[in-house]
C-alpha positions as a Markdown table, in Angstrom:
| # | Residue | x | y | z |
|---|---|---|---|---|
| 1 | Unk | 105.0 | 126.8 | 174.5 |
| 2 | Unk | 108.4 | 128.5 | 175.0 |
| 3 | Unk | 108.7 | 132.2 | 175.5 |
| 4 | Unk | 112.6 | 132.0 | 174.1 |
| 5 | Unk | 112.7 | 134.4 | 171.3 |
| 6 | Unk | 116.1 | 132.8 | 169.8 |
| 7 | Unk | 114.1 | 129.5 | 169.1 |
| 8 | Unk | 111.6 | 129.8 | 166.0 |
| 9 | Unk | 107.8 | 129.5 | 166.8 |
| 10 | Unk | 106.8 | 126.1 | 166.6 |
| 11 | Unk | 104.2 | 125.2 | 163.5 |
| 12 | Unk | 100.6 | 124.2 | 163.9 |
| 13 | Unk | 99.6 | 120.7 | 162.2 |
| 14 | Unk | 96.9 | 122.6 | 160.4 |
| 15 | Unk | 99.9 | 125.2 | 159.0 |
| 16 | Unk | 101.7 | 122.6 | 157.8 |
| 17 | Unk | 98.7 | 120.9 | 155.8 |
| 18 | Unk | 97.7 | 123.9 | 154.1 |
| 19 | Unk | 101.2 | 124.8 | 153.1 |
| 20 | Unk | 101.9 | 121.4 | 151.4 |
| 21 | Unk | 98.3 | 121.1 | 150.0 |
| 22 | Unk | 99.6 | 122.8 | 146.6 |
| 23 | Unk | 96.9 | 122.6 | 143.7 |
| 24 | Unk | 97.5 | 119.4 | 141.6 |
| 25 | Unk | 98.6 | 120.0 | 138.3 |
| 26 | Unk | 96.7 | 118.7 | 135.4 |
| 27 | Unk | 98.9 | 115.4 | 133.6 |
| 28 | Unk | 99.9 | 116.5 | 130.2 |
| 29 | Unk | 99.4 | 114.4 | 127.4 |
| 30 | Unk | 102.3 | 114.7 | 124.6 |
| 31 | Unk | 100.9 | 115.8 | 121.2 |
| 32 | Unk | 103.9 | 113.2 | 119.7 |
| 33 | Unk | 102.1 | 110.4 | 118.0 |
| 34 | Unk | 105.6 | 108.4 | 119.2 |
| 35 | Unk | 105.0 | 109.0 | 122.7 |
| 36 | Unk | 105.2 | 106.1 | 124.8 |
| 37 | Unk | 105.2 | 104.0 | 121.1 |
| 38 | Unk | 108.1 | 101.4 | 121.2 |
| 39 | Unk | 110.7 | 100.4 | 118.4 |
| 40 | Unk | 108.9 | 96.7 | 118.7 |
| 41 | Unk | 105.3 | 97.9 | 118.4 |
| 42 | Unk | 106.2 | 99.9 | 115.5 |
| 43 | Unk | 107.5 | 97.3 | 113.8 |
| 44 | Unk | 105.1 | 95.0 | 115.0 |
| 45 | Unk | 102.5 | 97.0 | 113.7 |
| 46 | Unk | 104.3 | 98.0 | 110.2 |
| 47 | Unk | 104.7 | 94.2 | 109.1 |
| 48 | Unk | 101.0 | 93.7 | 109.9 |
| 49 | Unk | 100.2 | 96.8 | 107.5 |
| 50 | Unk | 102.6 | 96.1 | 105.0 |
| 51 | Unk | 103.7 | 92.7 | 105.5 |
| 52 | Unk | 107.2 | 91.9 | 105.7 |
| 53 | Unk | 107.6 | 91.8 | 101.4 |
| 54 | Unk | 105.6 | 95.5 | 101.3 |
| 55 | Unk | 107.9 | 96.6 | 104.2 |
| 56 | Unk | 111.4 | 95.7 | 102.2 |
| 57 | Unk | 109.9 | 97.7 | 99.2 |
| 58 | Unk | 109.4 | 100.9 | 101.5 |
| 59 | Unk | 112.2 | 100.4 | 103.2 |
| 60 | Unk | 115.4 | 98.7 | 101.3 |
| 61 | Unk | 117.5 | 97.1 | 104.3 |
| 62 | Unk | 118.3 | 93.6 | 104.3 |
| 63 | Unk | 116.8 | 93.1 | 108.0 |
| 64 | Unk | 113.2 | 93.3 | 106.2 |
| 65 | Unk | 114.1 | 91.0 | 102.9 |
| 66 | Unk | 116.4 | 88.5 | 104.2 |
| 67 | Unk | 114.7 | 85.8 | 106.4 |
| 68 | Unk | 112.8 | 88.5 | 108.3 |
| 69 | Unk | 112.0 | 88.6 | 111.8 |
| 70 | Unk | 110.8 | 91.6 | 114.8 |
| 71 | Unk | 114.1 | 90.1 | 116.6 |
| 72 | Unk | 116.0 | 90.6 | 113.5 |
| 73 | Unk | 114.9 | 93.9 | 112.7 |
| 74 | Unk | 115.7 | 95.3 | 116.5 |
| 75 | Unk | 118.8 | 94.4 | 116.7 |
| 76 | Unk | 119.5 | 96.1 | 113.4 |
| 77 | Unk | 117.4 | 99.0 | 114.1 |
| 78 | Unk | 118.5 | 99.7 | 117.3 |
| 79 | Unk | 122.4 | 100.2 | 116.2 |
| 80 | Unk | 121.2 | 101.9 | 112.8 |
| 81 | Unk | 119.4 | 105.4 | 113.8 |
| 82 | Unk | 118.9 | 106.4 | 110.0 |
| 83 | Unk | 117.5 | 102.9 | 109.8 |
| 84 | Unk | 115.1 | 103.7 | 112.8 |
| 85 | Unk | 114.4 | 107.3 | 111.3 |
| 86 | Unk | 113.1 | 105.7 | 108.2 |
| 87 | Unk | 111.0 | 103.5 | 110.0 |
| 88 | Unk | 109.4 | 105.8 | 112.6 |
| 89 | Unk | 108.6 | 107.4 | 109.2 |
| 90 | Unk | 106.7 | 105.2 | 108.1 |
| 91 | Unk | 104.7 | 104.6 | 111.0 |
| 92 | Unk | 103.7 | 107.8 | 111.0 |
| 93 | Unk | 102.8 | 108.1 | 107.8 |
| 94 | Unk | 101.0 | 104.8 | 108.4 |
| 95 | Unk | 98.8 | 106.5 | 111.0 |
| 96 | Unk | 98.1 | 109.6 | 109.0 |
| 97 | Unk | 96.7 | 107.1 | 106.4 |
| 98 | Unk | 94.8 | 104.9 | 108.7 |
| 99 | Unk | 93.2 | 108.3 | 110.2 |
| 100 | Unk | 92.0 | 109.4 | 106.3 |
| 101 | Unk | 90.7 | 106.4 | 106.0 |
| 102 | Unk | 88.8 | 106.4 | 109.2 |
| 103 | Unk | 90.5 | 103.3 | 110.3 |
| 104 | Unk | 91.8 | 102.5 | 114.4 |
């Protein structure tokens, strides 16, 4: 060890451990039922609850009565966010329905 008090004292290993060995915080879980849910799995999920006919009745847009596809309805929902509002909607009040009726 140096007795040169302009240099700083040097740090122990065991210093050094407890001084980076901060508590881990607990994960925390969003209460958003959206969370980590995307656009495709909504609308994958949507068109097996409704079908693709029961989804143009809840939701008017010609992506959902016109030839129909999950491709189709991306592309449109992903450039039309009141489109995509309207259909995160849905899903969530698909959920709420699913949990009354003890289904999932």
């Amino acid at each position: 060890m140096h007795d040169d008090p302009t240099l700083p004292p040097t740090a122990t290993p065991a210093a050094d451990a407890s001084a980076s060995a901060a508590p881990a915080a607990a994960p925390v879980r969003s209460r958003d039922p959206l969370h980590g849910v995307t656009l495709e799995a909504m609308v994958v999920a949507l068109e097996r609850h409704f079908g693709w006919r029961g989804l143009a009745q809840q939701i008017p847009v010609r992506c959902f009565q016109s030839d129909p596809s999950v491709s189709s309805s991306l592309k449109f929902l992903r450039k039309t966010p009141w489109a995509r509002e309207k259909v995160e909607s849905l899903y969530l009040f698909m959920l709420r329905e699913q949990r009354r009726q003890g289904q999932r």
